[in-house]
C-alpha positions as CSV (number, residue, x, y, z in Angstrom):
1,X,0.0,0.0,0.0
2,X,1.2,3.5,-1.1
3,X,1.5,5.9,2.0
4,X,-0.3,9.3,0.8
5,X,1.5,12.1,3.0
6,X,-1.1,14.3,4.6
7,X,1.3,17.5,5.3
8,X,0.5,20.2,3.2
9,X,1.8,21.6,0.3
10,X,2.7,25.5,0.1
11,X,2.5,26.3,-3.5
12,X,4.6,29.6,-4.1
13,X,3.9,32.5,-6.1
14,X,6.9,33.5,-7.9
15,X,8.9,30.9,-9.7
16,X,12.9,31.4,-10.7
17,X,12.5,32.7,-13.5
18,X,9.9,36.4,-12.4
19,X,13.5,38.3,-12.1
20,X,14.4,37.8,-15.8
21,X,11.1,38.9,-17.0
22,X,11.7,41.9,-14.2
23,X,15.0,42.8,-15.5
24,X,13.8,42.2,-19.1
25,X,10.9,44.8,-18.7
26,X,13.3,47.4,-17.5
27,X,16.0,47.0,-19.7
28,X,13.1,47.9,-22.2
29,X,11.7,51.1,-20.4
30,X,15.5,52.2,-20.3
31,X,16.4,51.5,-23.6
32,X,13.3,53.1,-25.0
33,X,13.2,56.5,-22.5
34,X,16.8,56.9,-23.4
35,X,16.4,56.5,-26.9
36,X,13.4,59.0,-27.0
37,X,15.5,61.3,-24.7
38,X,18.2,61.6,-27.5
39,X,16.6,60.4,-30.6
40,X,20.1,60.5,-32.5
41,X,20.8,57.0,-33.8
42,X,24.3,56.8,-34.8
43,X,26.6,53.8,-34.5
44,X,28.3,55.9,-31.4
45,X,25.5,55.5,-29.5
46,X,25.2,51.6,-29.2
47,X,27.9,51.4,-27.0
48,X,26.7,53.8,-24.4
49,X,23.3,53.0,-24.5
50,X,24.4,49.2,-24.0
51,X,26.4,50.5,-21.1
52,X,23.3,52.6,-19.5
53,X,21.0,49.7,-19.8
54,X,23.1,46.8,-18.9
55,X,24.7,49.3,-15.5
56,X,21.1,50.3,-14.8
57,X,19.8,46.0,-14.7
58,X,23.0,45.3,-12.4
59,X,22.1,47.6,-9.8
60,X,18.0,46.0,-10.1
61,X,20.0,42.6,-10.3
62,X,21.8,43.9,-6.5
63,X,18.8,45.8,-5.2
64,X,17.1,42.5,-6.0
65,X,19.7,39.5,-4.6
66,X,20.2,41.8,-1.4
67,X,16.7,42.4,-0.9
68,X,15.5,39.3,-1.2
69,X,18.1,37.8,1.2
70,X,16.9,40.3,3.5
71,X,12.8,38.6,3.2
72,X,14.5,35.2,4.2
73,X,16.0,36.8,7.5
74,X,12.3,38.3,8.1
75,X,10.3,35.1,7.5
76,X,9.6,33.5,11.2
77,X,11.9,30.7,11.7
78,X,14.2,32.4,8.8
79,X,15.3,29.7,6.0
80,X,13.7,27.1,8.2
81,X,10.0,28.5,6.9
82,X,8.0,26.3,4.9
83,X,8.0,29.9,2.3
84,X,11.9,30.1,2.9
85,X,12.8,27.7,-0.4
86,X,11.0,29.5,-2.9
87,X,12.6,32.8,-1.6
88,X,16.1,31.2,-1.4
89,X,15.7,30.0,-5.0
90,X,14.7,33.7,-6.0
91,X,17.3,35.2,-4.4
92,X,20.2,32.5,-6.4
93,X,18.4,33.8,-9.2
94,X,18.5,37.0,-8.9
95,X,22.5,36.7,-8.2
96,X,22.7,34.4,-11.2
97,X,21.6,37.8,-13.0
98,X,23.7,40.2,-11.3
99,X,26.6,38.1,-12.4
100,X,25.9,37.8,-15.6
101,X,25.3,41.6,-16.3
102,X,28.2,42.3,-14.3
103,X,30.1,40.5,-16.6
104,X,28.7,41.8,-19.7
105,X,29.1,45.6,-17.8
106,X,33.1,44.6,-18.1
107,X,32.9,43.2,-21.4
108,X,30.9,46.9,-22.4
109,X,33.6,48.9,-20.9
110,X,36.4,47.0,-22.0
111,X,34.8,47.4,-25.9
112,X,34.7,51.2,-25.1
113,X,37.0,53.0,-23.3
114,X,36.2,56.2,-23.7
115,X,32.7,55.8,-22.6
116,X,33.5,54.2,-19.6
117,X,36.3,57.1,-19.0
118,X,34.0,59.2,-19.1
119,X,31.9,57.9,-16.8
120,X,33.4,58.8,-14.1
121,X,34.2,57.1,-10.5
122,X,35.3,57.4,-7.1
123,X,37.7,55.1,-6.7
124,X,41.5,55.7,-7.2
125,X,42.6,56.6,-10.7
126,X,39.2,55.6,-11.4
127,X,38.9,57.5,-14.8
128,X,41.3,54.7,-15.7
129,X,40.1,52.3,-17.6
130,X,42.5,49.3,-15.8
131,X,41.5,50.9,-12.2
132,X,38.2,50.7,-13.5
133,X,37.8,46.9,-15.2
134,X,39.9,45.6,-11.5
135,X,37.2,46.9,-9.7
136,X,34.4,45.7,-11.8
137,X,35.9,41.9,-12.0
138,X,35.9,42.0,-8.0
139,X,32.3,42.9,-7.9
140,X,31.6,40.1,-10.7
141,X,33.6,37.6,-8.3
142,X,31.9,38.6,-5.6
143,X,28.1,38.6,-7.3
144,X,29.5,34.7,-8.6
145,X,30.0,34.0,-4.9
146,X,26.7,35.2,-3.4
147,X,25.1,33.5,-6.3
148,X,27.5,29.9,-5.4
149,X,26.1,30.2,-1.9
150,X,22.5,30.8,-1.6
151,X,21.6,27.9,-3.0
152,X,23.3,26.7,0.0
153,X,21.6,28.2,2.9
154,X,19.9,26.3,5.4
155,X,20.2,28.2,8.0
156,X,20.3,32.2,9.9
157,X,24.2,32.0,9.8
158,X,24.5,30.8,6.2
159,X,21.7,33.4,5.5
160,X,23.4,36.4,7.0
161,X,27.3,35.1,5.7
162,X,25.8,35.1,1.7
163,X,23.9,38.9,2.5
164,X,27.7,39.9,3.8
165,X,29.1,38.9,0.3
166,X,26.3,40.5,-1.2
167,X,26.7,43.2,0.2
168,X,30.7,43.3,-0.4
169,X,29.7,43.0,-3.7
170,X,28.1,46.3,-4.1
171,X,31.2,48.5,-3.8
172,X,32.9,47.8,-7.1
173,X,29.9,49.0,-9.1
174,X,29.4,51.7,-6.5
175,X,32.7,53.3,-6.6
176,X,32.9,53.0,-10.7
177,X,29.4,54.4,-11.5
178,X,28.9,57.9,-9.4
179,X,30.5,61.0,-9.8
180,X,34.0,61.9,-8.0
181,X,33.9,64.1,-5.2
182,X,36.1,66.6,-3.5
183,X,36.5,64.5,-0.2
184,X,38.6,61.8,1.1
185,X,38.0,58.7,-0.8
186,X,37.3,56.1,2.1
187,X,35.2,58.6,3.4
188,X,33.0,59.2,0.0
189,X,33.2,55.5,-0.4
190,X,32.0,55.2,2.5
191,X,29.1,57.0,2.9
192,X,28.1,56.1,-0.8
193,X,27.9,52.1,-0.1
194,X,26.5,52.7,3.1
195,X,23.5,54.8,1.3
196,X,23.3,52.2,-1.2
197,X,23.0,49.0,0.8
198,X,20.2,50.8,2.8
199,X,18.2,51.7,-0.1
200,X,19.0,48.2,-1.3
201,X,17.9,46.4,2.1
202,X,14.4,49.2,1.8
203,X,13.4,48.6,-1.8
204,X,14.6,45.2,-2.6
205,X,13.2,43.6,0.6
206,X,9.6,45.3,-0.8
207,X,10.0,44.0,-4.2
208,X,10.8,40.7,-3.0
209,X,7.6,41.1,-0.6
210,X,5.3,42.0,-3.5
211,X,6.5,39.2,-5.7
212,X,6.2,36.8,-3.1
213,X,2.7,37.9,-1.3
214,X,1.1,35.0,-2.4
215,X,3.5,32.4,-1.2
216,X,3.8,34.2,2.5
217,X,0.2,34.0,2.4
218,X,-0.2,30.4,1.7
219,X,1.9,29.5,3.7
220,X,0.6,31.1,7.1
221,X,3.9,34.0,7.6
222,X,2.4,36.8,5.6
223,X,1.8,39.5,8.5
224,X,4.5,38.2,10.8
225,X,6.7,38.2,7.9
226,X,5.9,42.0,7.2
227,X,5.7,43.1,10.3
228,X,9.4,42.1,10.7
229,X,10.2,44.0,7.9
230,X,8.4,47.1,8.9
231,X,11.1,47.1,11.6
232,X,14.1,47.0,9.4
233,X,12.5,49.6,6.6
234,X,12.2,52.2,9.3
235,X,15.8,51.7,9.9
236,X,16.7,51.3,5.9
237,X,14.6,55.0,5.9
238,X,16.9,56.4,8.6
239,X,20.1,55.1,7.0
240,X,18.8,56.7,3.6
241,X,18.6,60.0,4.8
242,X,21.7,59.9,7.5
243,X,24.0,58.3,4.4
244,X,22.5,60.5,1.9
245,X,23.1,63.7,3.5
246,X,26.7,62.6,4.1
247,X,27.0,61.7,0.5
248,X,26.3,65.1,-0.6
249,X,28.6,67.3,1.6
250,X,31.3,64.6,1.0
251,X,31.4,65.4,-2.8
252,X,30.1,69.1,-3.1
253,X,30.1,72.1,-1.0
254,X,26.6,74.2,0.3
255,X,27.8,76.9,-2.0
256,X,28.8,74.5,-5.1
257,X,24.9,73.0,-4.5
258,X,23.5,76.7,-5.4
259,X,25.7,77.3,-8.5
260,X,24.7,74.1,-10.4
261,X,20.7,74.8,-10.7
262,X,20.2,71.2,-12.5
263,X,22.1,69.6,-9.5
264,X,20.3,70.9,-6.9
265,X,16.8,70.8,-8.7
266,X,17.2,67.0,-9.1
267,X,18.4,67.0,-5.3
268,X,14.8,68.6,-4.2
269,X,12.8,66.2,-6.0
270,X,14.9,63.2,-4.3
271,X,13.9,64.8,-1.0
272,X,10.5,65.2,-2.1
273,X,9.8,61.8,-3.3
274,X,11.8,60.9,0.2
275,X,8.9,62.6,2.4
276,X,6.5,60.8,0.1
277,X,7.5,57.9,1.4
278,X,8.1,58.4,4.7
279,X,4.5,59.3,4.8
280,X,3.5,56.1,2.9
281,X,5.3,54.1,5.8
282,X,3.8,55.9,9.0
283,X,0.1,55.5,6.9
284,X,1.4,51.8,6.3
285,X,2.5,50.9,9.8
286,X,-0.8,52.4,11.4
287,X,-3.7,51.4,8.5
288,X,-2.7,48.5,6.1
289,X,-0.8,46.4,8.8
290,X,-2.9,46.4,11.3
291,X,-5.8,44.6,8.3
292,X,-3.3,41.8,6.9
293,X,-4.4,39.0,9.0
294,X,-7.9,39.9,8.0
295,X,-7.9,40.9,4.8
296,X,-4.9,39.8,3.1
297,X,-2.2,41.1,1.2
298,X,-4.4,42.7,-1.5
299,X,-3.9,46.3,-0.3
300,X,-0.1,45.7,1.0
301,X,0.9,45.0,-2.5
302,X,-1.0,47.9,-4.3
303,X,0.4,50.5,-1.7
304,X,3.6,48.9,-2.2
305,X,3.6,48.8,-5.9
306,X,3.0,52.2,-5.3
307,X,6.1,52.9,-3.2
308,X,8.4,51.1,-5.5
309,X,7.1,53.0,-8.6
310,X,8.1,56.4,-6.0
311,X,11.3,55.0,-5.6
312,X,11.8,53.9,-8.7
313,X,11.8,57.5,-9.6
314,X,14.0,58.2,-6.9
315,X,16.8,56.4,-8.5
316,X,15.9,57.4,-11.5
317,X,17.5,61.0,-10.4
318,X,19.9,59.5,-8.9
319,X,21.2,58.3,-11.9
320,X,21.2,61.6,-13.6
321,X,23.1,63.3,-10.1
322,X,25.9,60.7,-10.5
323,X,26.7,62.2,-14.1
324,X,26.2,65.9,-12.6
325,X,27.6,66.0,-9.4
């Protein structure tokens, strides 16, 4: 006689492959705003526009892998949830990505050295083209590495050792894709990462939430697992702000803020879409989590589609301050 197991099955939303169709959809919007933003179509613009749209799906490919890292630390019991495997095989994926486009990010800026030049840097000699491509092959090592060990987590430790890599791994790309400043490097470097990994922890984490409701909810974790994470966004918020003020007086001046117009016009609208949110997330905490055991995640992931569209813009000028600062 055949023995039938009775447990049951927690069928998960989001399979392995969601944050290829994610990255595809935005390397389209990119490709597609750029293109309409400069509608010249010579043969010099391949190159850089390659180089905006493949730079722009690394940092998703990060923002994503640390993120949802993050969701299996919030989950009760952590990779011991019965929602953790579906996560844990999103988040491999989403560092099988951020390798990849890593890779092909070398590969751009070693077919085109004056783009990549041009681009700019923070890190020593970083308008270099060697000094750049040494830093770059780190952070494709060290996206290969995250991406090696979370298919190997079982457990909080192994969980927070592969985030630690992960988040190592955001410094190459970080110190070869924003503008230089006037400041101490460490101390730019510094500031810059820690800014990043915050907004990376915030909006990835909330991605990963939204693409994954459905799983939490089946499998019983949903509110506990986003009530933990309310905890750690308040902090991400904090760390947003605190880093992102630093990051500004570390590569500009008050008085070189007023003479560039453009620079400081994008800057506002950062801190407007910055206050946006920090109102979504009060009206969150006190409104839409109170309801989730009720009413399910239904209104979570609209308000937080919402949020990620917000910060989405947010990044969007950030981009554009990292070629003007």
């Amino acid at each position: 006689m055949t023995m039938v197991s009775s447990a049951p099955v927690v069928r998960t939303f989001t399979p392995t492959r969601a944050p290829g169709v994610v990255l595809a959809i935005v390397a389209a919007v990119t490709a597609v705003s750029s293109a309409l933003a400069d509608p010249s179509h010579g043969a010099d613009r391949i190159l850089p526009l390659a180089l905006l749209v493949v730079r722009t799906t690394t940092q998703l490919a990060a923002l994503g892998t640390i993120g949802t890292l993050v969701l299996v630390l919030c989950l009760p019991g952590g990779p011991a949830s019965p929602a953790a495997a579906a996560v844990i095989r999103s988040a491999a994926a989403w560092a099988g990505w951020w390798t990849l486009l890593l890779t092909a990010m070398f590969a751009a800026e070693a077919l085109d050295p004056a783009t990549a030049v041009a681009h700019g840097g923070l890190g020593p000699d970083s308008g270099e083209l060697d000094a750049r491509l040494r830093w770059l092959l780190a952070g494709v090592v060290l996206a290969a590495a995250t991406r090696i060990l979370a298919r190997s987590v079982r457990g909080v430790v192994d969980a927070w050792i592969v985030l630690g890599v992960a988040a190592a791994g955001l410094i190459p790309a970080t110190v070869t894709g924003h503008a230089e400043g006037s400041g101490p490097f460490w101390l730019i470097t510094s500031a810059l990462a820690l800014h990043v990994l915050s907004v990376c922890v915030w909006a990835g984490a909330l991605l990963a939430i939204v693409m994954h409701a459905r799983g939490l909810w089946s499998a019983g974790v949903g509110p506990a697992t986003v009530g933990r994470f309310s905890k750690v966004a308040l902090a991400c918020y904090a760390g947003v702000v605190a880093f992102g003020v630093a990051t500004v007086f570390t590569q500009s001046t008050l008085g070189e803020l007023f003479d560039s117009p453009t620079h400081l016009t994008l800057l506002a609208g950062k801190v407007a879409i910055l206050l946006v949110l920090g109102v979504a997330g009060v009206t969150q905490r006190r409104v839409v989590l109170p309801r989730l055991a009720t009413r399910g995640p239904a209104v979570l992931v609209l308000v937080a589609a919402a949020e990620l569209v917000l910060m989405s813009t947010a990044l969007g000028l950030a981009v554009t301050l990292t070629h003007t600062a």
